[in-house]
N, C-alpha and C positions, 0 to 999 in steps of 0.2 A: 469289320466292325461297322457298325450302326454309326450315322450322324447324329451328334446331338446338338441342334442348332447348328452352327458356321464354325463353332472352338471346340466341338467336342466330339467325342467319340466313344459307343459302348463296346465291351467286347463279346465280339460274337461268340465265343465258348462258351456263353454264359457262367464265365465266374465273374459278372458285374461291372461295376461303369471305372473305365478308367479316365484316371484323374491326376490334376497335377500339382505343386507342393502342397500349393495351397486349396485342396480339395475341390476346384473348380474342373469342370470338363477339358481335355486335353484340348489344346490348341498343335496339330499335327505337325505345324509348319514351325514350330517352335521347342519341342519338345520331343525325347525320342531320338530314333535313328542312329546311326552310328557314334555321331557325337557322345549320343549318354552311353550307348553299348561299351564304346572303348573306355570311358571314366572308370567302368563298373567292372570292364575285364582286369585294371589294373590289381585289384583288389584281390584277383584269384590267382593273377600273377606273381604280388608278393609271398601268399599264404605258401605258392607251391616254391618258391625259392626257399624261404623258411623251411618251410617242412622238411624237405628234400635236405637239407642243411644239415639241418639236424640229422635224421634218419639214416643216410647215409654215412656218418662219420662220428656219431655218434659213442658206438661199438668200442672205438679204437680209444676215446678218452675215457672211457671208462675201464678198461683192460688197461692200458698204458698209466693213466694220470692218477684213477682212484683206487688202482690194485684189486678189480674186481675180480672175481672167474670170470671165463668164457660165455658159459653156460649162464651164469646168473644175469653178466652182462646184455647176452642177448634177450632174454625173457624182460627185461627192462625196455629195452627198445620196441621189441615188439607189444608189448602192454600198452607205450606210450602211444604204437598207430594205431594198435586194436581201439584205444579208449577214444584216437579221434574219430577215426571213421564210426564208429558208433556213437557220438555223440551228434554223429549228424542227424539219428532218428529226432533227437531233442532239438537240436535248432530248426527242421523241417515243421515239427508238432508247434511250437513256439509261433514259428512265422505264421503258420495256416489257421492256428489261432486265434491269436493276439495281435502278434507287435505288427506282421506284414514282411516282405522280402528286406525290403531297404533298411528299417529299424535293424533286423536281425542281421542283417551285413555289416553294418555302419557299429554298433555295441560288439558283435564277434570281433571284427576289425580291430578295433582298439583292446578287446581284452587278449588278443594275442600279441598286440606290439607291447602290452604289460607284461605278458610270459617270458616275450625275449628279453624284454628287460631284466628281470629277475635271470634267465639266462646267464646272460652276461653277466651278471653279481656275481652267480654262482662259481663261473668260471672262472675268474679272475680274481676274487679274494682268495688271496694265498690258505686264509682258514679251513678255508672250505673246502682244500686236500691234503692228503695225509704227507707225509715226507717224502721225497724224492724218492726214486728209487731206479739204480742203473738199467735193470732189465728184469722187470717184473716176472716174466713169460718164464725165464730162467732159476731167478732166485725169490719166488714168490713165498716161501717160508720165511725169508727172511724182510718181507716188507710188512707194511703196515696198511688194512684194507681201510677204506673212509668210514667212518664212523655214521649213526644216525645222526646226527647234528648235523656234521657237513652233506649229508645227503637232502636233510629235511629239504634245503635250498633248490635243488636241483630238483626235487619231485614239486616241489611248489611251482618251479618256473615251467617245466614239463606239460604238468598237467592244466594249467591254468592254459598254455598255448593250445595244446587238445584241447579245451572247452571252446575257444575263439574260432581254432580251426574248423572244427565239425559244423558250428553256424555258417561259417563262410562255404567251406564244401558243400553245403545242401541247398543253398538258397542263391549263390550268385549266378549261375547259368541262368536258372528260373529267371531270375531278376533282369540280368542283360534281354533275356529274349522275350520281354514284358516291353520292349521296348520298340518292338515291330509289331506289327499289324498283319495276323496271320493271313486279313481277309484282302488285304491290298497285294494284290500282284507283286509289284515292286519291292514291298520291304517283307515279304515271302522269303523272296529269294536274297535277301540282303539276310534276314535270321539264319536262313540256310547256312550263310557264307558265318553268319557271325561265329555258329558253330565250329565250323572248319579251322577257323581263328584264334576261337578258345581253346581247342585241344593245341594249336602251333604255341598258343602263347604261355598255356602249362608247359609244354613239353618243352622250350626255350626257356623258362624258366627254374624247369629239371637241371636242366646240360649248366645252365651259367653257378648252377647251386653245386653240381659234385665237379666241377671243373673249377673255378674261378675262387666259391668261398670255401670249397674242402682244398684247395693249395693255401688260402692265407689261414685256414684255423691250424693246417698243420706245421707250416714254415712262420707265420707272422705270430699267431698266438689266437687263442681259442675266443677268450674278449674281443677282438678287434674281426675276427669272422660271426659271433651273433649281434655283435652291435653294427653289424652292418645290414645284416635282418633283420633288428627291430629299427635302426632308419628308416631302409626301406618299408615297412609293416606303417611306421608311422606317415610316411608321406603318401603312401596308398589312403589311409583314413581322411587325411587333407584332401586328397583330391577327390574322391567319395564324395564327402559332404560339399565343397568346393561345385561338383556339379549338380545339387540338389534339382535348383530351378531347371535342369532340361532333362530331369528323369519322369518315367510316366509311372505312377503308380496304383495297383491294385488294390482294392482292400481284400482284407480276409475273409474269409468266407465257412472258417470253421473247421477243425482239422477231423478227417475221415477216420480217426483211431476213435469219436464219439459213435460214428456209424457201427462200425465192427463190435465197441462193446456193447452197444444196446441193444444190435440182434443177437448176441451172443450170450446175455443178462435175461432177456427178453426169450430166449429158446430155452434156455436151463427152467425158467420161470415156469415155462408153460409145459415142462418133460412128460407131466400126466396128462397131457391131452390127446384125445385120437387124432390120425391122421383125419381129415378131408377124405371124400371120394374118392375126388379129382383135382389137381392143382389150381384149376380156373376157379375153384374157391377160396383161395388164398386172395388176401387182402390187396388189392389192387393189381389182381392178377392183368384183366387187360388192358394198362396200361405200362405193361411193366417195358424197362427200356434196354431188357438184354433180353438173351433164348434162357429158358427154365432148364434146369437140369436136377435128374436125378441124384448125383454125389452130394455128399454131406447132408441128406435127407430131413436129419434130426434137427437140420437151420430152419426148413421149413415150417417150424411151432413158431416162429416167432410170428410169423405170418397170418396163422389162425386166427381169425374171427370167434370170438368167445362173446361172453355177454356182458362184457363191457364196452363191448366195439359197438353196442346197441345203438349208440348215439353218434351220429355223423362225426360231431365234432372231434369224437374220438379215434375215432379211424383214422384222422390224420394226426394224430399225436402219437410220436415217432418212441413215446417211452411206455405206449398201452401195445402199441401192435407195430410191427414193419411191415412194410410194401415188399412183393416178391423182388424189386428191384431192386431193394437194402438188402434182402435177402443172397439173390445171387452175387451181387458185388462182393458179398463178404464170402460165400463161395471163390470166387474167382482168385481170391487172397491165398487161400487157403489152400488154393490148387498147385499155387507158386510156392509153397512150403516144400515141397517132396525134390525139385530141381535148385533151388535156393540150398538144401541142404549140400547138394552134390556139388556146390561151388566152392564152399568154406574150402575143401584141401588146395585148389591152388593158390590160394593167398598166405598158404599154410609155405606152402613150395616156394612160393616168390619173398615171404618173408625171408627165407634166408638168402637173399640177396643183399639184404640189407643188413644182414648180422655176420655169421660165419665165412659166408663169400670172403665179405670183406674183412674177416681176420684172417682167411684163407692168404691175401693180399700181402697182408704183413711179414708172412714169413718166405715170402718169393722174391725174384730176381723182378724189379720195376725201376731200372736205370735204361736210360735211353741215351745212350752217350753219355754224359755228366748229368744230365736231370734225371730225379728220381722222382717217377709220380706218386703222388698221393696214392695210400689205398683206396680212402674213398670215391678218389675221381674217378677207378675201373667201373663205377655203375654206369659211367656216361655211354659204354660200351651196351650198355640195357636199354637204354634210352636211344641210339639208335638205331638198336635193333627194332624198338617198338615202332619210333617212325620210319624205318623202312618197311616192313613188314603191313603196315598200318597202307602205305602208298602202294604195297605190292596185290593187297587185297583190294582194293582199288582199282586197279590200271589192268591187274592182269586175274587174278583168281578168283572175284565175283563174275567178269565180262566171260571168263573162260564155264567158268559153271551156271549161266545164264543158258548158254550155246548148249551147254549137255543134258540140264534137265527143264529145258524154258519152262523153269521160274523165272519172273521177273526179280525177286532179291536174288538170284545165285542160290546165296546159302543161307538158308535158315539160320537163324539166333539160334538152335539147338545144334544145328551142326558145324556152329561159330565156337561152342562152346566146349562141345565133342574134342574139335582140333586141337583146342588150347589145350586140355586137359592132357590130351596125346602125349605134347610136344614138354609139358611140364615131365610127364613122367621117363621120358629121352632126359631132360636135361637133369635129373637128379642119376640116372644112370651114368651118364657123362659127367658128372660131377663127381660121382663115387670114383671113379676110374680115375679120375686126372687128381685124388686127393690120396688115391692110395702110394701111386706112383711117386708123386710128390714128397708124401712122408717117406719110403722106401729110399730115394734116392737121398734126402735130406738126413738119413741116421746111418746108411750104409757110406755113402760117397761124401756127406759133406757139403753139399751143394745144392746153391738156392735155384729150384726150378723157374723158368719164366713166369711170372704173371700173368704174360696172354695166355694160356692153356685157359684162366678162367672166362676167355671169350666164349667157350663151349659151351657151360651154364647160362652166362648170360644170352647169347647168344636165343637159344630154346626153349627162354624162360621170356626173354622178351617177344622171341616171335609167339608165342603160347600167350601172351599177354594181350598181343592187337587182334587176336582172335578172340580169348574167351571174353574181353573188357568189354570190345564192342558187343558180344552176342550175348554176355549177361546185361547190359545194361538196356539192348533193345529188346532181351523177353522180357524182362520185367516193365519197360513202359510199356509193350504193346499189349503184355498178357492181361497188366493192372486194369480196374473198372478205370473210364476215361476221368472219373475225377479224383481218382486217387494217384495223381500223378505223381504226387509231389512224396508221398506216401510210397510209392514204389521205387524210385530216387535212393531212399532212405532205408528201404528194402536192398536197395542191390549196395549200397554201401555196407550196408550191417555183412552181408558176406565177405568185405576185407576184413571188417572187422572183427568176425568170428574167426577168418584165417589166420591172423597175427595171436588172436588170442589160445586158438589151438596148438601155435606151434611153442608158446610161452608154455602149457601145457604139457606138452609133447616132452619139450626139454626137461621138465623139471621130472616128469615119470623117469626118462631115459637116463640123466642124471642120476638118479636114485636108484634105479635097477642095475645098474650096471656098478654103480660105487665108485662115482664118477669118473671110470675107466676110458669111457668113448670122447667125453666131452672136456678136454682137459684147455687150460688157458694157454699149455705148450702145445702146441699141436703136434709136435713132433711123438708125442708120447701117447697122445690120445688115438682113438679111431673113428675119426669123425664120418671116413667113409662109408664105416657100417650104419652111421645115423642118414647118410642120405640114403642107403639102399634100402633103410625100413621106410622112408617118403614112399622112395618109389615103388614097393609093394603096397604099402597103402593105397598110392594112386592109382597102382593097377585095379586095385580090388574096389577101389572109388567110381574108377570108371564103367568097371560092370553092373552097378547098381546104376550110375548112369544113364548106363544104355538100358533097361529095362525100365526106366522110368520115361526117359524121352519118348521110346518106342509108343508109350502108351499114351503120353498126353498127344491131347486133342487141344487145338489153335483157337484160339477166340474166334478168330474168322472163319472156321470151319464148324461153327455153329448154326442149325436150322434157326432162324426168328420166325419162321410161319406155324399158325396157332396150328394147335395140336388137335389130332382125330376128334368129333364129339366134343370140340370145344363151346359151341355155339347151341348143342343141347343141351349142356351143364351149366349154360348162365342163367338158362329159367330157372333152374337148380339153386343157383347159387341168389338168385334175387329170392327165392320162397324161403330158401336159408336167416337171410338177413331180416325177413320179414318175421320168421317166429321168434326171432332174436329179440328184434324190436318187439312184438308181441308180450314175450316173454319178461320184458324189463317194466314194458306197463303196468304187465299185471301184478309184479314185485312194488312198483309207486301207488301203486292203489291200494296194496296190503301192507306198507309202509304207511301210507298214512290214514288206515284206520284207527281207532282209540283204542 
């Protein structure tokens, strides 16, 4: 970063001068650094307690407490992640906007400790569930399902936290590491670490959510594990604003979704124009700040020089004509669509860790000498799979694929992703097996199988997680144009989000095809296991489209930026161009204003 004066500083990526509460230039020594970073991780810490709260045990109060199905239960839960992680495209768009990261933390913040609030109503006014019922799973003919009245509550408190969530999700990392100075040595490597920190301090706050508050919502009562959520939720927002004075902040700068539609308003616009020659006739061709490419050819109209471009002034007005750089950047978006596709199934896969798993859970053997765990607490079994797996890729299986193809990263983000997907489609195979047995032994013999068998899923699905997480979330920043960061964030979220919502999907087809034969709320009767061996032919056949899609994409950094043959003879070209343009517009103001 730039000095500005002795208190300030701008920032060197050029997204603009950073500043502090009170709009004045950042004084470094005051502001920033770890102090504001750990203020502003608290806030992702709560969100992932909550969530995690929820999400995971959720399942079970709704099959147990409101008499739901299985089947409908889950598509509930999964709707509710699917709707947050895609709400994060709206709080990214918001921030880059308008409000800025802190505004859009600080309002998310508090609109999700009002969802747990409503939470907690939900759960705890007796109205707001249907009648008791000894053993739903069993005698579900003869209970009573929750009414829409008593549901309204619970989709209000639901989705209002999804709304909160999804801003907190998109924008607090950003905002924490707004808080370092890329360009100083020292607090380089302090962002580094800050990172390192924020996945320890999610992933600690995963483990204390299916361990700590899925034992008290299921032994103490379901009120007293969200009202200790939205506590928490709430003393996060205190401390947020609490540390205002030592945050460094950004202003907006305008969100990149205005870039994509106006070349893309702006190409449909100009669809009757001819190509150009040559591309070095495209509108700020030699300035442009990426390599030109051939794909999506038909982007390049927005770029043509027409004869309205006649006038300078116009050329740089960004709703007459785009620069070959708007241009490409909206390429490069577009290019991330065909692998962005081949992600949605394992969030499809990992979604039922958080639904079926864990009714799986319910009807097993989960005593440990006299304690009996929660069902929901077996995801913590997920969770340290991910951070083991997460440290193993680390220490030992990037250093060891370094040595075998020196690359410096190891492994490619496509062959991060490759692996994950592998190991999903193992753990629905091993999932199939240990549910078939499971039912088999539980209507033949009578007996509740162990619950660790479902260490196997999780197990494959979390190590399948520290692989494809990290390798989708670094092709999409590194593939993204460098300013559509924040935009690509919001990208790699939308694919959990599409995964949850496929597998809401999924269910409700298979549900209805079958007559609800597979997907039953006894599990004993149903055949769930033929629902996970259609995943895993799905992902088998996921991952072949995969792989012919990876094979073929080309790396952002594996682009030429050196001008093109006969580039430097086609600018005299393209100057004589501009000139009968101009030519051409005079002689139209001349016959304009004759009588």
């Amino acid at each position: 970063m730039v000095s500005v004066g002795s208190h300030g500083e701008k920032d060197g990526s050029n997204n603009g001068t950073v500043v502090d509460f009170r709009g004045n230039p950042v004084d470094k020594s005051k502001t920033g650094g770890w102090l504001a970073a750990g203020l502003i991780l608290g806030s992702e810490l709560s969100e992932r307690i909550c969530v995690m709260g929820i999400s995971m045990n959720l399942v079970t109060y709704l099959v147990g407490d409101l008499h739901i199905s299985s089947a409908k239960s889950a598509t509930i839960v999964t709707n509710f992640m699917g709707t947050l992680n895609l709400l994060g495209l709206l709080g990214g768009f918001l921030a880059d906007a308008k409000l800025g990261r802190y505004l859009t933390v600080a309002i998310s913040a508090s609109v999700t400790a009002l969802g747990l609030i409503f939470l907690t109503l939900a759960t705890t006014i007796s109205s707001m569930r249907p009648p008791p019922c000894d053993d739903y799973r069993r005698q579900q003919h003869e209970c009573m399902e929750a009414n829409g009245r008593q549901l309204a509550l619970l989709y209000l408190a639901l989705y209002t936290t999804a709304l909160g969530g999804g801003g907190i999700k998109s924008n607090v990392s950003g905002f924490g590491s707004d808080q370092f100075d890329v360009t100083d040595p020292k607090e380089e490597k302090a962002m580094i670490f800050f990172f390192n920190r924020f996945y320890f301090g999610v992933s600690i706050g995963s483990l204390f959510s299916v361990i700590v508050l899925v034992y008290i919502q299921d032994n103490v009562g379901r009120g007293w594990g969200y009202g200790i959520s939205a506590g928490t939720m709430v003393i996060a927002v205190a401390v947020l604003l609490c540390g205002t004075p030592w945050y460094r902040f950004k202003k907006p700068q305008g969100s990149p979704l205005t870039v994509i539609w106006r070349v893309l308003f702006l190409a449909l616009k100009k669809r009757n124009q001819s190509y150009p020659s040559h591309p070095s006739l495209l509108n700020d061709y030699e300035n442009r700040k990426v390599p030109y490419t051939q794909r999506f050819k038909c982007l390049d109209k927005a770029a043509i020089l027409d004869d309205n471009c006649a006038d300078n002034a116009n050329k740089s007005n960004p709703w007459i004509v785009s620069t070959v750089t708007q241009v490409e950047e909206v390429k490069m978006v577009l290019k991330l669509l065909p692998i962005w596709s081949t992600c949605i199934l394992f969030w499809t896969i990992y979604s039922q860790m958080t639904t079926f798993t864990i009714e799986q859970a319910t009807f097993m053997h989960r005593k440990v000498r006299s304690f009996e765990i929660p069902a929901g607490s077996f995801s913590a079994f997920l969770i340290i799979s991910i951070l083991l797996f997460t440290s193993l890729n680390e220490k030992v299986f990037v250093p060891l694929a370094r040595k075998i193809t020196h690359n410096v990263q190891g492994l490619t983000s496509l062959q991060r992703i490759g692996i994950g997907l592998i190991l999903s489609i193992v753990a629905m195979v091993g999932a199939a097996i240990v549910e078939k047995e499971r039912r088999e032994i539980a209507n033949q013999k009578n007996v509740k199988t162990s619950a660790f068998w479902l260490l196997v899923q999780f197990f494959f699905v979390g190590a399948g997680e520290a692989f494809a997480y990290v390798g989708q979330l670094e092709f999409f920043i590194r593939e993204a144009p460098d300013r559509m960061k924040s935009m690509s964030t919001g990208l790699f979220l939308s694919t959990i989000s599409m995964g949850f919502f496929v597998s809401s999907l999924l269910v409700s087809i298979v549900d209805h095809v079958t007559k609800k034969r597979w997907l039953r709320s006894n599990l004993n009767e149903g055949k769930l296991n033929n629902f996970y061996w259609l995943l895993a032919v799905f992902g088998f056949l996921n991952f072949l489209v995969f792989l012919a899609l990876a094979s073929r994409h080309q790396y952002k950094t594996q682009l030429p930026m050196k001008p093109d043959s006969g580039e430097k003879e086609l600018k005299s070209l393209n100057d004589e161009m501009i000139e009968e343009i101009e030519k051409k517009a005079s002689i139209q103001s001349v016959g304009n204003a004759e009588p």
